[in-house]
LUMNU-324819 format. One line per 5 residues: their letters; for each residue x, y, z of N, C-alpha, C. Coordinates in pm, whole numbers. Each point is the difference from the previous one (the first is absolute). Layout:
BEGIN
A	X:Y:Z:X:Y:Z:X:Y:Z; ...
This chain:
BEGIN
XXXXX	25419:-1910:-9854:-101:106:-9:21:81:-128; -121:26:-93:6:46:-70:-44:183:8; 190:84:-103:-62:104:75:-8:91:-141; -19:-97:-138:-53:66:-104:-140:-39:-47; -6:9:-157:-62:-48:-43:-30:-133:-66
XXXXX	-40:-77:34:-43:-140:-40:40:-38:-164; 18:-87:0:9:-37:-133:-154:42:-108; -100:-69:69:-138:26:-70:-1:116:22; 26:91:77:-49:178:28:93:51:-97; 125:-36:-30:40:91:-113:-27:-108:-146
XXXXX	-47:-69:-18:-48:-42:-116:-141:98:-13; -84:31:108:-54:96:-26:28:126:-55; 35:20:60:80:157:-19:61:1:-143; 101:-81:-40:33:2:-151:-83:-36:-83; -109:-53:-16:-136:-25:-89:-131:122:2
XXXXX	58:101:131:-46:87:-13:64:129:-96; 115:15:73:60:107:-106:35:-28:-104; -12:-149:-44:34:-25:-152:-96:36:-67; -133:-33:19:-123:65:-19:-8:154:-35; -18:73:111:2:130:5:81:69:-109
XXXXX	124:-60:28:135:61:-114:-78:2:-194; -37:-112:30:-52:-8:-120:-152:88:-61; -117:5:145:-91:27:-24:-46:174:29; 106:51:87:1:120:43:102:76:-59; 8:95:-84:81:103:-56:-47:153:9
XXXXX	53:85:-1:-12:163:9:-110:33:-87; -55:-37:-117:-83:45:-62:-158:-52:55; 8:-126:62:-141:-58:92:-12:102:91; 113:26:96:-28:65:122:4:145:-65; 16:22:-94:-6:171:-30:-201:-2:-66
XXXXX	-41:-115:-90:-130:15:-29:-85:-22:99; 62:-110:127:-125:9:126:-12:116:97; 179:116:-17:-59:102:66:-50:103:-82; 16:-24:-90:-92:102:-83:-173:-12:-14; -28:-117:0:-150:-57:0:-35:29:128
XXXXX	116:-20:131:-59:24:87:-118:-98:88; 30:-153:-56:-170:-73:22:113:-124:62; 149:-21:45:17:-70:106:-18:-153:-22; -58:-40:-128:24:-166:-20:33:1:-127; 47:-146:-39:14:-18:-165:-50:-139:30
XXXXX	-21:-5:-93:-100:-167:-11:58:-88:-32; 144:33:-125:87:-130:-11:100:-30:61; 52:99:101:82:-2:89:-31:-85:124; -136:70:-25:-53:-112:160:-54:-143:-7; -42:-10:-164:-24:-157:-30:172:-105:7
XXXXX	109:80:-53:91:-5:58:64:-60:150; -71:75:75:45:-7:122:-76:-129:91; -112:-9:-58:-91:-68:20:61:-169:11; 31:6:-162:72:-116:-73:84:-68:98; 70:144:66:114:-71:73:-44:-62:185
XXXXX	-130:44:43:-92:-19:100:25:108:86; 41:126:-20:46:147:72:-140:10:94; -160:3:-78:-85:-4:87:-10:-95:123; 20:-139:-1:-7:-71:84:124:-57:72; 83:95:24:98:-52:91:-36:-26:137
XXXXX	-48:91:30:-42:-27:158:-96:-23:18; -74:-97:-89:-117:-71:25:10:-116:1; -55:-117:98:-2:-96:42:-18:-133:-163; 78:-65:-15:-12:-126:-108:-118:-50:12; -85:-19:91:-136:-42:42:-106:89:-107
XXXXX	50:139:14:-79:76:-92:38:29:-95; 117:-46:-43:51:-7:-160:105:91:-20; 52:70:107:190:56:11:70:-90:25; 89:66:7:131:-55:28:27:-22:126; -65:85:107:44:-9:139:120:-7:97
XXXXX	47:138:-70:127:31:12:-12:100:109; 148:24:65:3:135:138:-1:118:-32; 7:108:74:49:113:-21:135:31:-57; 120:-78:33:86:43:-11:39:-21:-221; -74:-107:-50:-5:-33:-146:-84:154:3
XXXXX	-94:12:38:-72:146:-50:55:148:-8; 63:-28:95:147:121:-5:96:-12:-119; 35:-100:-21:125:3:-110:-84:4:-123; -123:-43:-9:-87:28:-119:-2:150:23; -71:93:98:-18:129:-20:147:99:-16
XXXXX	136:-51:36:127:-4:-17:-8:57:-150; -34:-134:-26:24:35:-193:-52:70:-44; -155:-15:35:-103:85:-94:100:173:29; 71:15:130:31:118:6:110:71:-60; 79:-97:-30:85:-18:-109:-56:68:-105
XXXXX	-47:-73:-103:-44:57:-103:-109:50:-20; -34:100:168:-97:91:-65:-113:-6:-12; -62:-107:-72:-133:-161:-74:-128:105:108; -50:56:-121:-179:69:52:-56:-115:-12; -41:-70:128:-69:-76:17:-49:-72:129
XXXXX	-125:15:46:-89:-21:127:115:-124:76; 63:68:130:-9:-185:53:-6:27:119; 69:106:122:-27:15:92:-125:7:36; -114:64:-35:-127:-24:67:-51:-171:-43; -18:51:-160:-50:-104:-96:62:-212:70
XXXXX	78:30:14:102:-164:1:78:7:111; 9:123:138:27:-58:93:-118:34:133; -56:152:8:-58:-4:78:-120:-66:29; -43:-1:-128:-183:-50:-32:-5:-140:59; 156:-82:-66:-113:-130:15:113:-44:176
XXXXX	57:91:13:54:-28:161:-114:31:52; -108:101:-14:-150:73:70:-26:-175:-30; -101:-33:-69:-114:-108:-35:69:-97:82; 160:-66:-17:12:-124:43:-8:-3:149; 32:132:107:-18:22:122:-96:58:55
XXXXX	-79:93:-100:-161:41:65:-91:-86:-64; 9:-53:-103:-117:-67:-63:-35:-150:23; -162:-7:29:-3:-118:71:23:-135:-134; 1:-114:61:-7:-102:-93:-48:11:-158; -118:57:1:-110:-2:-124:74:117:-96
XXXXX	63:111:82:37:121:-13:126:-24:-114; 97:-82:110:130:-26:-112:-66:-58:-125; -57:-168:-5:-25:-49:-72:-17:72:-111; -101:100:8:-50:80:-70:69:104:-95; 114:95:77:78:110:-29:149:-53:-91
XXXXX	32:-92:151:148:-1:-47:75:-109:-167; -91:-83:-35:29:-69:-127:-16:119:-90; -109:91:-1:28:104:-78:85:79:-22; 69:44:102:112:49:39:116:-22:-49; 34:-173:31:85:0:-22:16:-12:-160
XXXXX	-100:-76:-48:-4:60:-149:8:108:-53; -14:115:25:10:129:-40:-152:38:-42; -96:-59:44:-86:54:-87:-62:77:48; -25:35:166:-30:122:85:127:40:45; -19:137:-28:104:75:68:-67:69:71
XXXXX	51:62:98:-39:75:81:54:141:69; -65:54:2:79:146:56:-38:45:152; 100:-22:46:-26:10:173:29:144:36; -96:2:95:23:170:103:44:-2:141; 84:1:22:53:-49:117:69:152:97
XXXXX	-16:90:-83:52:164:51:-16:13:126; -160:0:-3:-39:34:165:93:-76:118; 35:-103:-10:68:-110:114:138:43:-9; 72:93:-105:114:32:-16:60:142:54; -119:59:18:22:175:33:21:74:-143
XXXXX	-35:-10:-115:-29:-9:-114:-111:148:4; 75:72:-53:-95:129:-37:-87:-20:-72; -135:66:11:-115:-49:-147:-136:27:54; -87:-76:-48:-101:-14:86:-42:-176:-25; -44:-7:155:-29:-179:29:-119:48:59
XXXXX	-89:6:-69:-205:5:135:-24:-60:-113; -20:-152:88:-78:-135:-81:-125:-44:124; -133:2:3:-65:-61:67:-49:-129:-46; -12:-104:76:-59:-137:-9:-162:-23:50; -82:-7:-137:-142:9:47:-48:-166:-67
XXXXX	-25:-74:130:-42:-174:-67:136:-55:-121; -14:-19:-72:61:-17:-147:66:81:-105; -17:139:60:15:125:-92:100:58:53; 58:93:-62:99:80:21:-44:141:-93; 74:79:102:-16:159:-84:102:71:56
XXXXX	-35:95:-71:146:134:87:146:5:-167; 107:53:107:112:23:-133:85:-17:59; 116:-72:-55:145:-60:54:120:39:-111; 73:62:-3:92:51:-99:185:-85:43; -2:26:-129:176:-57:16:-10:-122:-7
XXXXX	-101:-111:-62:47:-121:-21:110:-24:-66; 46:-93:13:128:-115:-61:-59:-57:-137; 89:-15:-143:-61:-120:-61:-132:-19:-98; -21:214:16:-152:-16:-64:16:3:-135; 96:-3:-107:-17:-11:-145:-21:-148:1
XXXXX	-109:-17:-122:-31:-135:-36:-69:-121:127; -42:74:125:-31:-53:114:-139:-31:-76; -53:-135:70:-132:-12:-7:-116:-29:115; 65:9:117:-3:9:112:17:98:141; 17:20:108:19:96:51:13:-90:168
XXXXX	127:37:23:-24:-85:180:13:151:90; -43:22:77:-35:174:71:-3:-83:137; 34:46:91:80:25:176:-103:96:31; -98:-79:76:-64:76:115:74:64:115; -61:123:77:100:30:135:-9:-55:88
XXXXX	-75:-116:35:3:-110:118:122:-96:-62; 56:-13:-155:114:-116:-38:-109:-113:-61; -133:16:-22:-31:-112:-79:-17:25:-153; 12:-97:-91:31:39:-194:-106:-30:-44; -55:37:-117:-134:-47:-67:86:55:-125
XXXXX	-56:-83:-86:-17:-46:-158:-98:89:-39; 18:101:-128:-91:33:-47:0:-44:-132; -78:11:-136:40:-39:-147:-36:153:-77; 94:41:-70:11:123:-13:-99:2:-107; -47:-85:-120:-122:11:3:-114:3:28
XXXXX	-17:-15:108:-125:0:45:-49:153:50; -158:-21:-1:-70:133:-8:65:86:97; -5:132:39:57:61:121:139:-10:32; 67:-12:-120:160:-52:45:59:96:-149; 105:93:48:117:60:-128:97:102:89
XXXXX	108:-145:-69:134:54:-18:69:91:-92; 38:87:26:62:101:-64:153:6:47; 63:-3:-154:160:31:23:82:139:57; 86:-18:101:40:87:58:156:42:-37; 8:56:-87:188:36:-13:34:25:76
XXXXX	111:-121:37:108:64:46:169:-5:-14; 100:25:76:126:52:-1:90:-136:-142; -86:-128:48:55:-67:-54:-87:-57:-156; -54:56:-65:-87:-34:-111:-24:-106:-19; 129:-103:-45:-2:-132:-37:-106:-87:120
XXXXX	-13:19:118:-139:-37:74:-74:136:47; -74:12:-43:-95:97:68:-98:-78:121; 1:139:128:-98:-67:50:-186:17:-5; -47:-17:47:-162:-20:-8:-125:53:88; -35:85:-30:-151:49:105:-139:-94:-33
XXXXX	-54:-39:91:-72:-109:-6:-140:112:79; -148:-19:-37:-66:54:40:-154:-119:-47; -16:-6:168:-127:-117:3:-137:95:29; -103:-36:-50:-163:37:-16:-44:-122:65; -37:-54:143:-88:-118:39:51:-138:-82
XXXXX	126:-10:-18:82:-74:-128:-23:-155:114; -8:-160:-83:-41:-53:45:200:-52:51; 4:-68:93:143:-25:41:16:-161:24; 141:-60:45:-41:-138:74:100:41:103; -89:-10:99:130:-15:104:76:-88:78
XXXXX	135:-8:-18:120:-106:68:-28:-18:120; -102:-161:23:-21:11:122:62:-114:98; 129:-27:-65:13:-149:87:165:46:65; 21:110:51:77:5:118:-15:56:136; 89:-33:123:-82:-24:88:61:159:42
XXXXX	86:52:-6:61:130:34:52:87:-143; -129:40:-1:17:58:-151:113:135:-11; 11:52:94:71:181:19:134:-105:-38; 45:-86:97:140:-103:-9:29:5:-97; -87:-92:-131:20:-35:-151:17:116:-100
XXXXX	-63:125:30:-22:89:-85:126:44:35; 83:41:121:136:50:50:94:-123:-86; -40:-151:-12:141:-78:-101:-7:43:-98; -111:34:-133:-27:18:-68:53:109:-54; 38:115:68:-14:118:6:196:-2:-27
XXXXX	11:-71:74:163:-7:27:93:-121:-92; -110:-29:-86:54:-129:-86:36:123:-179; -111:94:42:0:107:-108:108:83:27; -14:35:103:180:97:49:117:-76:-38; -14:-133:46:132:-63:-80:1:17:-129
XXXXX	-66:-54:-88:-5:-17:-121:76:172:-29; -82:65:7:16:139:-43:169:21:0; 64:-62:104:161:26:77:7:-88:-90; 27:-134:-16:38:-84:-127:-8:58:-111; -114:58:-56:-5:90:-109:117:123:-12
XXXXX	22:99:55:66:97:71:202:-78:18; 1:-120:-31:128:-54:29:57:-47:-198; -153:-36:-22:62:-55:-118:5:175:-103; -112:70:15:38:100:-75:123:77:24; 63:9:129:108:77:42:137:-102:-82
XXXXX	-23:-92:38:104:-75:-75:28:17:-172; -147:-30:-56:13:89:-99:69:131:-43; -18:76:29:21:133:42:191:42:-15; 17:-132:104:142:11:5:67:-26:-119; -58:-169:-37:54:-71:-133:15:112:-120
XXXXX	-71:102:-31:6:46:-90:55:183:55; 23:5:100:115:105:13:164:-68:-35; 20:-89:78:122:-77:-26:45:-8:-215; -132:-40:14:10:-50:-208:5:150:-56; -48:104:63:27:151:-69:141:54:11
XXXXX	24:-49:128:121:70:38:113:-84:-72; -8:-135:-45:103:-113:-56:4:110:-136; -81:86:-35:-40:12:-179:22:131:6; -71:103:59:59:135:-13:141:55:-4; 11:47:-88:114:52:-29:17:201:53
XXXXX	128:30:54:-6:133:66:155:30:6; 31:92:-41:139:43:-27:66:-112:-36; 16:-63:-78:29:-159:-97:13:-74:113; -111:5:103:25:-138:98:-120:-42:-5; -20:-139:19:-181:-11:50:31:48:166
XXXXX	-127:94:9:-7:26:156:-3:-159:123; -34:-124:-48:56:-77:107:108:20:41; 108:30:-66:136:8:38:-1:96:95; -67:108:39:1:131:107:-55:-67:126; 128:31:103:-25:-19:118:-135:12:70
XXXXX	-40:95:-30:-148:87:66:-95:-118:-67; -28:-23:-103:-93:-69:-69:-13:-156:65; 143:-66:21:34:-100:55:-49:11:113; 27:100:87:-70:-12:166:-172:48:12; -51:22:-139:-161:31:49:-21:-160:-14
XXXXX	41:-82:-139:-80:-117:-16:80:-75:81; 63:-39:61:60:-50:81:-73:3:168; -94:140:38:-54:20:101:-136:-21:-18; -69:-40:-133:-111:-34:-36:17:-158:46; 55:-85:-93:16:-130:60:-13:-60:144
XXXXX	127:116:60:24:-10:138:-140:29:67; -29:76:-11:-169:15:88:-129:-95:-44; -27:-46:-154:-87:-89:-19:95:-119:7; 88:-53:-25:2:-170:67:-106:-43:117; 69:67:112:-41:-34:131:-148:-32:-8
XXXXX	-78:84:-66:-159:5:-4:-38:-153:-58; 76:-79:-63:-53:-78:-98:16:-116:125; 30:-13:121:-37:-139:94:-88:63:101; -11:126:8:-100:79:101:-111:-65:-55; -57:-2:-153:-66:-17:-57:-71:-127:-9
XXXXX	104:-104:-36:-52:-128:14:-24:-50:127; 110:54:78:-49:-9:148:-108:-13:65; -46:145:-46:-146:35:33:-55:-105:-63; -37:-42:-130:-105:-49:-66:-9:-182:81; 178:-19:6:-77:-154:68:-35:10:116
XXXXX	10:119:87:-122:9:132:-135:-14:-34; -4:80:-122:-158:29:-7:-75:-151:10; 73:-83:-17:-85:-226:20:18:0:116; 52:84:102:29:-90:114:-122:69:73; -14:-34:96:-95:21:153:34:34:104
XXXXX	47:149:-68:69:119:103:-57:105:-49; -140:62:12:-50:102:-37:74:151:37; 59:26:123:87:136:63:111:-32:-92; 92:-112:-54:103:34:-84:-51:-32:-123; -75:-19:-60:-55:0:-144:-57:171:4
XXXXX	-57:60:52:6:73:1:105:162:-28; 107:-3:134:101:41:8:77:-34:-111; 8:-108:-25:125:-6:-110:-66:90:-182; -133:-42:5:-67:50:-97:2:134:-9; -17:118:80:1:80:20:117:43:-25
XXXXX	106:-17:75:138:13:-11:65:47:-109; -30:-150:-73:41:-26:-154:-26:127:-101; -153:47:66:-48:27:-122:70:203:48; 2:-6:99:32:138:60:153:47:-87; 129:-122:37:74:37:-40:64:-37:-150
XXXXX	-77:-82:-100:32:12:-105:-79:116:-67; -92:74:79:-92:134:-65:152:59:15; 74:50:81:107:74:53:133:-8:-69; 36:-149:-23:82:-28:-63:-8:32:-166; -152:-71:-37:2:19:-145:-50:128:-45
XXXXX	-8:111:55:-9:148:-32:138:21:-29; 94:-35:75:164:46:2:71:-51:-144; -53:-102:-8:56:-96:-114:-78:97:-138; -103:29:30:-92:52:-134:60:117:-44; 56:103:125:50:100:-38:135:-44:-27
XXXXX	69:-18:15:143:-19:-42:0:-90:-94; -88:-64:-40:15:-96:-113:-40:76:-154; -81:73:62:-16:151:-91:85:97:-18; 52:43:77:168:94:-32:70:-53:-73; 36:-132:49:118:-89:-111:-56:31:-116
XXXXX	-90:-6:-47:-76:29:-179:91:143:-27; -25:66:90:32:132:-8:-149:48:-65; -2:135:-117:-173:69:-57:-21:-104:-46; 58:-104:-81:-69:-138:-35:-117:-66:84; 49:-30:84:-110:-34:116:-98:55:24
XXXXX	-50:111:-19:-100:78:-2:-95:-20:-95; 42:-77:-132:-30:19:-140:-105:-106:-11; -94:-34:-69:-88:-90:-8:46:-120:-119; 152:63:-67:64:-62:-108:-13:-127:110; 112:29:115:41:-128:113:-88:-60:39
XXXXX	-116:59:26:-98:-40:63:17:-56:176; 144:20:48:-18:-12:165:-52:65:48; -103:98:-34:-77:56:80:-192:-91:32; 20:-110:-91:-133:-128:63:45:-96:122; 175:-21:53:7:-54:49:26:85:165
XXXXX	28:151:-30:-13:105:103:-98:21:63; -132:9:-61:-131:18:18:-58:-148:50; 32:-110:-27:-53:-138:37:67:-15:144; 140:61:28:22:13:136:-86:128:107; 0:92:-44:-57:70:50:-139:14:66
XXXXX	-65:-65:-117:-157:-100:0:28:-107:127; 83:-67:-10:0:-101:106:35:20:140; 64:121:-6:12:143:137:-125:-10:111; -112:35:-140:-100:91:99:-141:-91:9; -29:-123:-95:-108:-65:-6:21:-97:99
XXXXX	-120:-38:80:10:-77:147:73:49:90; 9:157:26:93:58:127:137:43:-33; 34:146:10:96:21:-5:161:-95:91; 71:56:-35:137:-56:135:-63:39:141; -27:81:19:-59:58:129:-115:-54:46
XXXXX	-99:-25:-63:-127:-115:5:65:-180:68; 87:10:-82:83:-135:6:67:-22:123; 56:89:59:59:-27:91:-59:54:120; -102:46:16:-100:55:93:-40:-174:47; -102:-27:-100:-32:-131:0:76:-138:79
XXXXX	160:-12:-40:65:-49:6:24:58:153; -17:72:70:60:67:110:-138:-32:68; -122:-16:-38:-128:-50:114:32:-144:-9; 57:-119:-134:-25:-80:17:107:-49:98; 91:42:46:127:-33:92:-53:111:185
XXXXX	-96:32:-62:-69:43:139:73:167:59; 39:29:-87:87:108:32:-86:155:1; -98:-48:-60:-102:125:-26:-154:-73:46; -83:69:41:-136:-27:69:-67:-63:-146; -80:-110:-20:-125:-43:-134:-50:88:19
């Protein structure tokens, strides 16, 4: 029994961060939060290159057709270094929506695009999350109207997937008449999220599953992982470069690694994120199996306690800097905020484990 990672899953993983290392540096992520607009175009032709859009899309439609758990160690990395760039809505939720709500004609249609990169999409999925905002979307024939705030994914989106409150998705094209997205700052710049506001906007709606509330709840919880995968690789980050400050600072002619105290914060950082990193994959190779109450639960879980864990790590990985850390010289304050971001979007810890506590029956639906 295998209880790591695969040979092909970390050939992933190192073709990813070899990538990134190379393509992502402090001055990208300092001009995308300054622009504030959440995509870069050669980063993501980039990512593209490497098939980031179509992992979890079926080879039939021109991915790779890979699991959740490769999509985790991909969002792993991206969290690592930080990398402003669409994938949780864009490259995991969207085309998990189409390949399980969308009928035959539907995939055909969506997901080769997809996995090419050439629609992206920005999903609203708040309302199904307990997601503060406003969600009043009505469905009239073909049309859609109303306003949904807090999308995922909306820089450089050309698309829009929006969560009705019955759990069924419709496609909108953000050009089209009666349709504008507007960028929403927030905590984490490098993605901003998105207010979406429809006029009688024409839609398609995902009509080929048979228990739609079901799909919109995997969907929903394939994004909570990711977010916790995300949230594991930035914390790890986080650490790597307290450890490399503390190897280098110098303080009464010692480098402060040598101080006991310093030794037992990063030492209790490790100690608390290890553990998270098989919670994690854990979760993600449930998410293939056909156990909806523990795909669930574990999703939730995940995402509850690496919010918990990687707050702890953010702050203490920030002290070790000492006022350095504060400084925008270091710049750990994009990988503070990318945890923090991943806290509160799709349900707080408390959202998470509410959830997780109806899906084990412990609390009334």
């Amino acid at each position: 029994m295998e209880f790591g990672l695969s040979e092909d899953q970390r050939l992933i993983e190192q073709s990813l961060r070899g990538h990134l290392a190379d393509a992502v540096d402090l001055d990208l992520i300092r001009r995308l939060a300054a622009d504030k607009g959440g995509f870069d175009a050669d980063l993501w032709a980039g990512l593209c290159e490497l098939g980031l859009p179509g992992l979890l899309v079926a080879e039939a439609h021109g991915g790779t057709g890979l699991g959740m758990l490769e999509a985790a160690v991909a969002a792993e990395a991206l969290g690592y270094s930080a990398a402003p760039t669409p994938f949780v809505g864009a490259c995991v939720m969207a085309p998990l929506a189409v390949s399980l709500a969308g009928g035959e004609e539907q995939r055909r249609h969506w997901l080769p695009a997809i996995a090419a990169g050439e629609v992206r999409l920005a999903v609203g999925a708040g309302a199904l999350a307990g997601a503060t905002g406003t969600a009043e979307l009505s469905l009239s024939g073909a049309h859609l109207s109303g306003r949904l705030t807090g999308l995922l994914d909306g820089g450089g989106a050309s698309h829009a997937l929006v969560y009705l409150a019955d759990g069924r998705a419709a496609i909108v094209a953000l050009d089209a008449d009666g349709v504008a997205l507007s960028a929403r700052p927030s905590l984490d710049r490098t993605r901003p999220l998105a207010d979406l506001d429809l006029d009688d906007a024409e839609a398609v709606l995902l009509d080929g599953a048979d228990d739609a509330p079901a799909v919109a709840r995997r969907v929903l919880d394939a994004g909570r992982l990711m977010l916790a995968a995300d949230t594991l690789g930035a914390g790890q980050c986080m650490i790597d470069q307290a450890v490399d400050y503390a190897g280098q600072r110098v303080q009464f002619e010692r480098v402060i690694a040598s101080y006991q105290a310093v030794k037992h914060m990063c030492a209790e950082m490790v100690a608390n994120l290890e553990p998270c990193r098989s919670l994690v994959w854990y979760a993600a190779h449930v998410q293939d199996l056909d156990d909806e109450a523990e795909r669930r639960v574990l999703a939730c879980l995940a995402k509850a306690h690496l919010a918990e864990v990687g707050r702890e790590v953010a702050r203490t990985a920030t002290e070790v800097h000492g006022g350095m850390g504060f400084t925008d010289l270091m710049g750990l304050h994009f990988w503070f905020k990318r945890i923090s971001y991943d806290r509160q979007v799709l349900g707080g810890p408390e959202r998470c484990r509410q959830d997780a506590a109806r899906a084990q029956g412990w609390l009334a639906a």
